[in-house]
N, C-alpha and C positions, 0 to 999 in steps of 0.2 A: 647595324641593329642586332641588337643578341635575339638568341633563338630561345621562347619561353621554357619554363621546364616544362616535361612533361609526366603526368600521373597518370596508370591507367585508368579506368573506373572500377576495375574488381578492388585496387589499391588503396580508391579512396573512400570507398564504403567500408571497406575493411578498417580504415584506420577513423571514418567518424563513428563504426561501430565499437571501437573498442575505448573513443573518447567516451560514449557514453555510459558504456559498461562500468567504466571507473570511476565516475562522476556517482552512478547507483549505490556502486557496491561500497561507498563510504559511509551511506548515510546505516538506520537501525534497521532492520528488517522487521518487517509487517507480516502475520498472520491472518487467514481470513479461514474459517471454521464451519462446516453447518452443522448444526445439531437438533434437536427434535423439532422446536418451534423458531427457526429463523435460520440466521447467519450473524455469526458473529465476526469480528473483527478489532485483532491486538497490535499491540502495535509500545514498544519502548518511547516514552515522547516526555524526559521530563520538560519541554515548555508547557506552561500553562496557558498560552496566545495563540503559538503557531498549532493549528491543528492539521492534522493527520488525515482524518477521516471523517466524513461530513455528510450531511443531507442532499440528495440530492433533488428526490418527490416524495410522492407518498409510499412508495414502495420499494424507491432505491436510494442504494449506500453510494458513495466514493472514497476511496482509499488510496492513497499513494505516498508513494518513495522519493528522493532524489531530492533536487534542487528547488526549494521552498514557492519563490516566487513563479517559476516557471510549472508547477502544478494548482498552483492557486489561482493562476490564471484560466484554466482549461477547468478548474471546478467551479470559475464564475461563468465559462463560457455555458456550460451544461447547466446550470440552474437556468440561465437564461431559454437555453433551446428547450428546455423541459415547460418552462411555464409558458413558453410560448405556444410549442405545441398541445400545452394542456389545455388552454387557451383559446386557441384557434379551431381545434376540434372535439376533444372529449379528455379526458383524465386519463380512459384507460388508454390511448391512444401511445402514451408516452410509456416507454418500456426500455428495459435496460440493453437489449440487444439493439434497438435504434442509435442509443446514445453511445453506444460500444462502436457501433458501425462511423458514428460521429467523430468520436477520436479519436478513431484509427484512421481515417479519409486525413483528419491534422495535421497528428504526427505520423504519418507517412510522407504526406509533402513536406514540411521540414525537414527530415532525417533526408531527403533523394535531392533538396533543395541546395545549392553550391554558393547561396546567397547568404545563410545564417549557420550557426553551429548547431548541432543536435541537438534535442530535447534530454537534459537527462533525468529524466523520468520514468518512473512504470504505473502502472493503475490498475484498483479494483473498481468493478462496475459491480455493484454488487443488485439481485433483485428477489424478494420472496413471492412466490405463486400462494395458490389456498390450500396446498401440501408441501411436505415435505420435496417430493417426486418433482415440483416447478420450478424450486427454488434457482437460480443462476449464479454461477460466478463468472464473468467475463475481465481474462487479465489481457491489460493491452501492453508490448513493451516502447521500447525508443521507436524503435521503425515503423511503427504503428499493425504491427502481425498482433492476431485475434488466438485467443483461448480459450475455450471452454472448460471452465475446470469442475472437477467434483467431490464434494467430500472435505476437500481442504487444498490452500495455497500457499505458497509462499514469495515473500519478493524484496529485493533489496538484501541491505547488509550482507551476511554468510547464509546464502538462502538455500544450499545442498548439506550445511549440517541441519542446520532448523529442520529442513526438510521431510530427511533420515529420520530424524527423533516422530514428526508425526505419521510417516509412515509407518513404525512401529507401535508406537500408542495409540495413535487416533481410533476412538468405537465408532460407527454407525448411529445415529439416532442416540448419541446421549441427552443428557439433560443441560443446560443451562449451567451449570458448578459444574460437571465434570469437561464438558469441553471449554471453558475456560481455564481451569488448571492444566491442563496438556496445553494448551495454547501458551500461556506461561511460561511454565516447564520446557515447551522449547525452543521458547525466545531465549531462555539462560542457558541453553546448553550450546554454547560455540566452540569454536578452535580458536587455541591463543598459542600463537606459539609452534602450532603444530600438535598441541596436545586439545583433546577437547574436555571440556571441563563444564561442570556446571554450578550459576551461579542463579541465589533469588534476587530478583529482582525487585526494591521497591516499591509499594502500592501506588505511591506518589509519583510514582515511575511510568506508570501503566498510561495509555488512552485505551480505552475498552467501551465498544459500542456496538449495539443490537439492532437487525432487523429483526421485530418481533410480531410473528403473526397472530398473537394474541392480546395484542391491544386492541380497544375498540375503536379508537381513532383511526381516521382513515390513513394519518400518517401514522406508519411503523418504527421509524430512526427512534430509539432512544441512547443516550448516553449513559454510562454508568460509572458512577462516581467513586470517589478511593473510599469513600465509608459501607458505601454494597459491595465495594470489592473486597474489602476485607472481610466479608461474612461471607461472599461465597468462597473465596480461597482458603478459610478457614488457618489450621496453625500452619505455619511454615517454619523451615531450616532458618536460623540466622541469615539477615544478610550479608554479603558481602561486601568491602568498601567499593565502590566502584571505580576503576582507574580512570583516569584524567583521559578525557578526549579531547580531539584537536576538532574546532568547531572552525565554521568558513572566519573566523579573523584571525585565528594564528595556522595556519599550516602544518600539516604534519611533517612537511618536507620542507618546513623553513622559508621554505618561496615567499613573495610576496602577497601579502593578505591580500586576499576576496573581500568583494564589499558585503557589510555585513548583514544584507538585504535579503539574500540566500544562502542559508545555511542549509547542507545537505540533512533532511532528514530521515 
């Protein structure tokens, strides 16, 4: 009888974390912003089907990276526990830090789980209070570890050049058109190459969606469309062509196709 291999466990955390690192970092990177009246939320997505970034209640966004199906799954699970508990007991009852605590408890057993492969996923849990001062961002990654973030995020694609660029630019308490343009601005400023470079990025290009606390609906989610976006981003540089990326049915690496049921976004 042969003697099984043996992995240690630092070994193998290590290596289902760095599966999912890479699974992440192919898809666009996502921005998440706050500005005078909400949070906003950018994100590169030319599909027009698969979305990005979604409703979740009346008060909270979700945003995520990675592998298509396996986030759309956890943004059906969250609608669900949201209306149940809105449901069961009160509206305000349901809050972004509950649902943040939700899926990180997930994907945390998944990622420690030796039965399935990682999730490769990240998430915004996004929520606005009746100020500025309330507003939440909660980033959860693969392992299901908790974040508080403030002022701005980033996640997926090249997420420390993006970064870099809005630690630099990003204001405090702008308005609504100028933290959308920074937001923009450094979705197109990556490394190609080694070199970093910036590029405009298509209107058509964009998913751009708002918690707005100045609607009077009790839901806040709006969406905004490429005909408002082009009035709030006003002129821009020429675009650039965009170069050919390798989507989950051809490979970058020539391997064999992924089915094309998830494509990293």
């Amino acid at each position: 009888m042969s003697t099984p291999f043996y992995v240690s466990p630092e070994q193998l955390m290590k290596d289902r974390a760095d599966f999912a690192r890479k699974g992440i970092a192919r898809g666009r990177s996502l921005v998440a912003v706050q500005y005078a009246d909400g949070v906003l939320l950018v994100t590169e997505n030319p599909s027009q089907a698969l979305h990005k970034v979604s409703e979740l209640y009346d008060r909270l966004a979700f945003a995520a990276v990675g592998r298509y199906n396996e986030f759309e799954n956890l943004r059906i699970a969250g609608v669900r526990l949201a209306d149940m508990r809105g449901y069961s007991y009160d509206r305000r009852d349901v809050t972004g830090r509950g649902l943040a605590n939700a899926y990180a408890q997930t994907l945390g057993t998944i990622f420690s789980s030796g039965g399935e492969k990682p999730y490769e996923v990240e998430i915004f849990v996004a929520e606005i209070g009746e100020t500025s001062a309330d507003d939440q961002i909660y980033r959860l990654t693969y392992e299901g570890r908790v974040a508080d973030e403030h002022g701005y995020a980033v996640m997926g694609g090249d997420a420390d050049t993006v970064s870099s660029y809005l630690k630099e630019n990003y204001a405090d308490g702008a308005d609504l058109a100028g933290a959308l343009k920074v937001a923009v601005a450094a979705l197109g400023h990556s490394a190609d190459g080694g070199q970093v470079q910036d590029r405009v990025i298509p209107v058509e290009d964009l998913e751009v969606a708002v918690l707005d606390r100045t609607r009077t609906q009790p839901r806040k989610f709006r969406r905004i469309l490429p005909t408002r976006l082009a009035e709030l981003l006003g002129e821009r540089g020429p675009a650039e062509a965009a170069p050919e990326t390798h989507t989950s049915e051809t490979p970058a690496n020539g391997g064999p196709a992924e089915p094309p049921v998830a494509p990293p976004l």
